[in-house]
C-alpha positions as a Markdown table, in Angstrom:
| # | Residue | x | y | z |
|---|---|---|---|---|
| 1 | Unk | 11.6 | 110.1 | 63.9 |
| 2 | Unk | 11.1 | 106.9 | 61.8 |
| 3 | Unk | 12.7 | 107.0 | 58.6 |
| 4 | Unk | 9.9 | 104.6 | 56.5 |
| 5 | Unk | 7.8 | 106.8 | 54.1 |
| 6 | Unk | 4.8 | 107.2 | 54.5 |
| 7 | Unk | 1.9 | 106.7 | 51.3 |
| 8 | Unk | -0.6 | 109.3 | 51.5 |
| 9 | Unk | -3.3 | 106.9 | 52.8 |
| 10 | Unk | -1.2 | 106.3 | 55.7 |
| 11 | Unk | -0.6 | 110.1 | 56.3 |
| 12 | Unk | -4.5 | 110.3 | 56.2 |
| 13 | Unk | -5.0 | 107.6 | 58.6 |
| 14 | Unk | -2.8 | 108.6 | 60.9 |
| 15 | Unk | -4.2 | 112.3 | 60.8 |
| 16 | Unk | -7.7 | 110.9 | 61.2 |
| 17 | Unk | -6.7 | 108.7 | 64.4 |
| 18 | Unk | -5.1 | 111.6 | 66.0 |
| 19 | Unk | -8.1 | 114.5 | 65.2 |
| 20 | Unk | -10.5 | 112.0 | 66.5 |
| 21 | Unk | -8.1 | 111.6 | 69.9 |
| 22 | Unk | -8.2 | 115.4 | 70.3 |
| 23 | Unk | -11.8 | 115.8 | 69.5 |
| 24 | Unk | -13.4 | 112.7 | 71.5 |
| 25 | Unk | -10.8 | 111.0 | 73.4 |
| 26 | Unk | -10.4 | 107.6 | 71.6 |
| 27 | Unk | -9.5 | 106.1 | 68.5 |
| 28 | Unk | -11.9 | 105.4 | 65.8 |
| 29 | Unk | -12.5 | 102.2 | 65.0 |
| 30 | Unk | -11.9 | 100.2 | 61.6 |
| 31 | Unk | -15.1 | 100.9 | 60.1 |
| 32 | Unk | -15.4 | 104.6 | 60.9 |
| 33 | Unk | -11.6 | 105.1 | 59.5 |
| 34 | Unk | -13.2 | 102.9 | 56.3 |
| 35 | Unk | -15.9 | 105.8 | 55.3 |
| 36 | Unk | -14.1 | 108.8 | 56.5 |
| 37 | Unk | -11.3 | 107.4 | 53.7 |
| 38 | Unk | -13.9 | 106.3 | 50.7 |
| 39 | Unk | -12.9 | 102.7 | 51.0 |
| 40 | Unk | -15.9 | 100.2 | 50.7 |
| 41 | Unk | -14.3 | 97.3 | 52.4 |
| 42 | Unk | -13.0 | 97.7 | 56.1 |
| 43 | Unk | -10.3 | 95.0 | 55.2 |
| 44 | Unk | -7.6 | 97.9 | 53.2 |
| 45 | Unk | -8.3 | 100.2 | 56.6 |
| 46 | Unk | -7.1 | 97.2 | 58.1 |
| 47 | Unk | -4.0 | 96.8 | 56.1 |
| 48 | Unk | -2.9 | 100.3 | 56.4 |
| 49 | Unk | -3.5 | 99.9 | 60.3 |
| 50 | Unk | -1.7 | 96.8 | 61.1 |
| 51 | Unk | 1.0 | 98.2 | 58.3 |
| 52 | Unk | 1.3 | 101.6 | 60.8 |
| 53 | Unk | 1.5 | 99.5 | 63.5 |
| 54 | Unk | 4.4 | 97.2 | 62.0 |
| 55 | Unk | 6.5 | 99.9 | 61.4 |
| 56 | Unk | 5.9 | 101.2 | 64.5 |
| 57 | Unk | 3.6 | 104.8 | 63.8 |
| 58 | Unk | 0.8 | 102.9 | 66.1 |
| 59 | Unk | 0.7 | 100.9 | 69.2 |
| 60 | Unk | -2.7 | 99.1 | 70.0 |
| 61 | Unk | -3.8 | 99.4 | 73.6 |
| 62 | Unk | -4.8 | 97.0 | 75.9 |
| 63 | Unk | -8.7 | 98.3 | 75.4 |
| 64 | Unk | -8.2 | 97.4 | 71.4 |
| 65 | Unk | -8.0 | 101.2 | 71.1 |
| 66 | Unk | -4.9 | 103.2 | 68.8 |
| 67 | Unk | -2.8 | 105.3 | 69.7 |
| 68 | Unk | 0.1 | 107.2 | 67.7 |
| 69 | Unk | 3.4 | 106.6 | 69.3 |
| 70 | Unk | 5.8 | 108.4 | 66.8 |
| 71 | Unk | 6.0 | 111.4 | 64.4 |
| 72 | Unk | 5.1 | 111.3 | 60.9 |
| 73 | Unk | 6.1 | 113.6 | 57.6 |
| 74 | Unk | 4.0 | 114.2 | 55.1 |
| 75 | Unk | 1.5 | 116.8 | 53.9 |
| 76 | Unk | 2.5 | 119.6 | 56.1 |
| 77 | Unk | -1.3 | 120.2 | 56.6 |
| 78 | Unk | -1.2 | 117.2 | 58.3 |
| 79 | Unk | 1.6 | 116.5 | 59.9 |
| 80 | Unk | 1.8 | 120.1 | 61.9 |
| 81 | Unk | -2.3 | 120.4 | 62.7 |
| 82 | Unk | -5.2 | 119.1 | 64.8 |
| 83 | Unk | -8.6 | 120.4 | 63.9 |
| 84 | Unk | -10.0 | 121.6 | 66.9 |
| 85 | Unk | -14.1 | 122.8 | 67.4 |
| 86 | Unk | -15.1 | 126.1 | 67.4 |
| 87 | Unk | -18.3 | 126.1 | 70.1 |
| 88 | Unk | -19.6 | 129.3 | 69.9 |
| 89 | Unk | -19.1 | 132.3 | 72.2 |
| 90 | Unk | -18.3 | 132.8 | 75.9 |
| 91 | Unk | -19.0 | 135.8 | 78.1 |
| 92 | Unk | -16.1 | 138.1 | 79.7 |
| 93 | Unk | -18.8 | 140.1 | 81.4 |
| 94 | Unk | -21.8 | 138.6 | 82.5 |
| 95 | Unk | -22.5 | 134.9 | 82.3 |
| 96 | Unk | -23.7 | 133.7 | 78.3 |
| 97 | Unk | -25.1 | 131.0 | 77.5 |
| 98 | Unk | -22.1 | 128.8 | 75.2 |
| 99 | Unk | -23.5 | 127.8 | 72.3 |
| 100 | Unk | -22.2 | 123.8 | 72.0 |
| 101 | Unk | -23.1 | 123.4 | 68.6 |
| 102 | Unk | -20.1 | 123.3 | 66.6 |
| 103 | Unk | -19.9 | 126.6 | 64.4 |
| 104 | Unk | -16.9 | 125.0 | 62.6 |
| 105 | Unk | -13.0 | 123.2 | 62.9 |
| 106 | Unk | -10.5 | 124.7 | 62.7 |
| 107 | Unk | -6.4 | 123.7 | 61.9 |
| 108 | Unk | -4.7 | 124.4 | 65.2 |
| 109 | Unk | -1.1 | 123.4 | 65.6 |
| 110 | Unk | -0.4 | 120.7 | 67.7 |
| 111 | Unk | 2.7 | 122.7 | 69.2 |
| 112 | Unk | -0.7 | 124.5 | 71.0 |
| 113 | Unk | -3.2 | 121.9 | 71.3 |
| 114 | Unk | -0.6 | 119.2 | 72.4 |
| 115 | Unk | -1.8 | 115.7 | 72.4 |
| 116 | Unk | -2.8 | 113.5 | 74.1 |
| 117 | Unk | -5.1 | 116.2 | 75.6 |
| 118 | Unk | -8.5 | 117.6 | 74.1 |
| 119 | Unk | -9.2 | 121.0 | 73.6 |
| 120 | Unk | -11.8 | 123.5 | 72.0 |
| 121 | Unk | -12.3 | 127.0 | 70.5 |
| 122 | Unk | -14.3 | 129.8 | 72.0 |
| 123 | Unk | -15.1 | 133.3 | 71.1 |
| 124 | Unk | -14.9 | 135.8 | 74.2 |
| 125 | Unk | -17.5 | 138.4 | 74.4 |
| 126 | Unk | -17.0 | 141.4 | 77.1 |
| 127 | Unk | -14.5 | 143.6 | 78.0 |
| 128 | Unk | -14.1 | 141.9 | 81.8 |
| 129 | Unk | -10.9 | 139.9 | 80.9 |
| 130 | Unk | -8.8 | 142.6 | 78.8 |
| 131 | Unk | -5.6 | 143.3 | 81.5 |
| 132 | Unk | -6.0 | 139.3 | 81.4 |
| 133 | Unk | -4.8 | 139.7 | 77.3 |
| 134 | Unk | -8.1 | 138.8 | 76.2 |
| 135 | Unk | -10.2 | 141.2 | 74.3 |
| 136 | Unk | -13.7 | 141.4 | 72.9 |
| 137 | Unk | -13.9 | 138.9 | 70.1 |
| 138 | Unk | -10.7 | 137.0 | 70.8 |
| 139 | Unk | -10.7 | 133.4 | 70.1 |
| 140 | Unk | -9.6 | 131.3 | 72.7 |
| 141 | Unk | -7.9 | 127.7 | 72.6 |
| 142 | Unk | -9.0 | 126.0 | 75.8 |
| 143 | Unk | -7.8 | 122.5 | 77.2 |
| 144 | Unk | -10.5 | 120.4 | 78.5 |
| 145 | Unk | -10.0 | 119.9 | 82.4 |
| 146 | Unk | -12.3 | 120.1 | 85.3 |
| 147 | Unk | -9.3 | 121.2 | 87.4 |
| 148 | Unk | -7.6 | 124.1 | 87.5 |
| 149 | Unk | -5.1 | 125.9 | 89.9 |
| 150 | Unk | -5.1 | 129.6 | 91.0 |
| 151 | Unk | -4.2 | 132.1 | 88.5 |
| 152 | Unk | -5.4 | 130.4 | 85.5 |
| 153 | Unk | -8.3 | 131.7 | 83.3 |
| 154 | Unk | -11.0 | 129.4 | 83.0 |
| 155 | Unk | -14.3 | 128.6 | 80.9 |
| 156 | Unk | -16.6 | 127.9 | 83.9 |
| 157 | Unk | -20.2 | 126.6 | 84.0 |
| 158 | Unk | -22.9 | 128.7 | 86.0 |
| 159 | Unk | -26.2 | 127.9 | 85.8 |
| 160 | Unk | -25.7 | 126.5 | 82.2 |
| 161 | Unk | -23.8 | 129.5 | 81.4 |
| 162 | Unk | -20.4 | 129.5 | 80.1 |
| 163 | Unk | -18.0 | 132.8 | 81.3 |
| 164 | Unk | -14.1 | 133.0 | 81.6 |
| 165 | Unk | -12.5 | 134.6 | 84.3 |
| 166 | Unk | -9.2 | 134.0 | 86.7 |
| 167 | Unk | -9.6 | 131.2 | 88.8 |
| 168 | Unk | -8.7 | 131.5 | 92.7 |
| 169 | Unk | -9.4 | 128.7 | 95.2 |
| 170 | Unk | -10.1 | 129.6 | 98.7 |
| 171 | Unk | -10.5 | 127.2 | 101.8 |
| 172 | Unk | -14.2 | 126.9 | 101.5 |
| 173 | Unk | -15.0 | 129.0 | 98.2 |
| 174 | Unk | -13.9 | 129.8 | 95.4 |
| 175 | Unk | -13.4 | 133.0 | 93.6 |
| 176 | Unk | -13.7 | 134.1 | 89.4 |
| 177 | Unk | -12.4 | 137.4 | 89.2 |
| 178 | Unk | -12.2 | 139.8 | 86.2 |
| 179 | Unk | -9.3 | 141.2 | 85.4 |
| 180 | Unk | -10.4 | 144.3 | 83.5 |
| 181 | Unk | -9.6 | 148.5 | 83.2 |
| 182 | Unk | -13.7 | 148.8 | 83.5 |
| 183 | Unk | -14.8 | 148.9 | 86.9 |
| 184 | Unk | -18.3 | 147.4 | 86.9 |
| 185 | Unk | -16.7 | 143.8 | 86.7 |
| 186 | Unk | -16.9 | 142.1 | 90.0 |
| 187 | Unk | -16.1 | 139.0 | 91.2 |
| 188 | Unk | -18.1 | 135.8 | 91.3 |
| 189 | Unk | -18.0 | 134.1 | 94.6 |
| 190 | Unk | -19.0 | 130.2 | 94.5 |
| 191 | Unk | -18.9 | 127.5 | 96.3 |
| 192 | Unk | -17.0 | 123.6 | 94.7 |
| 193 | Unk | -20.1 | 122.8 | 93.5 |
| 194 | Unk | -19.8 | 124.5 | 89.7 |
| 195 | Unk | -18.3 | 122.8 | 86.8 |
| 196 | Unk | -15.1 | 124.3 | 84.9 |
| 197 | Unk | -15.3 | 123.1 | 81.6 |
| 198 | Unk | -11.5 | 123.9 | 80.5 |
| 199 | Unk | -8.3 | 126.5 | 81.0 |
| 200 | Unk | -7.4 | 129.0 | 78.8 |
| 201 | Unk | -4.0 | 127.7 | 77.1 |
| 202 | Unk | -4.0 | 130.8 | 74.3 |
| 203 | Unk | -5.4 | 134.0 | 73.1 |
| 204 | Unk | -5.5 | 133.8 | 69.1 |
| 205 | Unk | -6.3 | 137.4 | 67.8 |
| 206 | Unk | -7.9 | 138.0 | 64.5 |
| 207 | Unk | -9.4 | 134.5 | 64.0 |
């Protein structure tokens, strides 16, 4: 870990840089850090970046983009936490409709939602996952991926509808199976052509 400390612009910088690589994939750029920080002149978002960069907290990338490239102390809030979306609810019974809109964000820690991936929040409805550990109401912390191997629980895409089930990958299909105590689940049968929209990392209860 680098010894230099760290003002509490620079902590804020740096936390802004790495929620906007978790939420959108890229760092934002001068002007964007400027506002979200109150400053009316991109020139001191400049400072502070090239400052981060000297001492070795931020490397800029051959696309002009940023990326963090060492730990940093500070407010524990930010040092520990990403804040991740919360999109709205997905079924664990029949296939619902996610709602994309985000509800809210929420402090994740980045032990969970590990960078440099993204990931969002989802609220399970059903009981057709609950042998899988997830229960009615559960929130779930799910990594963005169009790819996912068998066994894992995933947030797929049917018809515009979002459900989470186990994943299992035949030869010329693939299979979303329920892992639940109530019979009436069944399996969904597919073909490739469906979209997974992430895998299920964690089951946070209570949130």
């Amino acid at each position: 870990m680098n010894n230099y400390t760290l003002s509490e612009k620079e902590i804020e910088a740096l936390r802004l840089i790495r929620n906007s690589m978790m939420q959108r994939g890229f760092s934002p750029s001068v002007r964007e850090l400027m506002i979200s920080m109150g400053y009316s002149s991109p020139r001191s978002t400049a400072l502070i970046v090239n400052n981060l960069i000297d001492e070795g907290f931020l490397r800029r990338k051959k696309d002009g983009g940023l990326e963090i490239i060492d730990t940093f102390e500070g407010d524990e809030s930010s040092e520990d936490t990403v804040e991740v979306p919360m999109v709205g609810t997905a079924a664990c019974g029949a296939p619902m409709l996610a709602e994309e809109n985000i509800e809210e964000m929420i402090p994740v820690s980045v032990r969970l939602a590990k960078p440099p991936h993204r990931y969002f929040l989802l609220r399970a409805k059903g009981d057709s996952m609950n042998l899988g550990g997830i229960q009615d109401g559960d929130a779930v912390l799910v990594k963005r991926t169009n790819i996912a191997v068998t066994g894992d629980q995933v947030v797929a895409l049917i018809d515009g509808e979002a459900t989470i089930k186990e994943y299992h990958k035949g030869k010329d299909t693939v299979i979303l199976r329920p892992k639940s105590k109530n019979k009436i689940h069944k399996p969904i049968i597919l073909t490739d052509d469906f979209l997974i929209q992430g895998v299920v990392v964690r089951t946070i209860e209570g949130l």
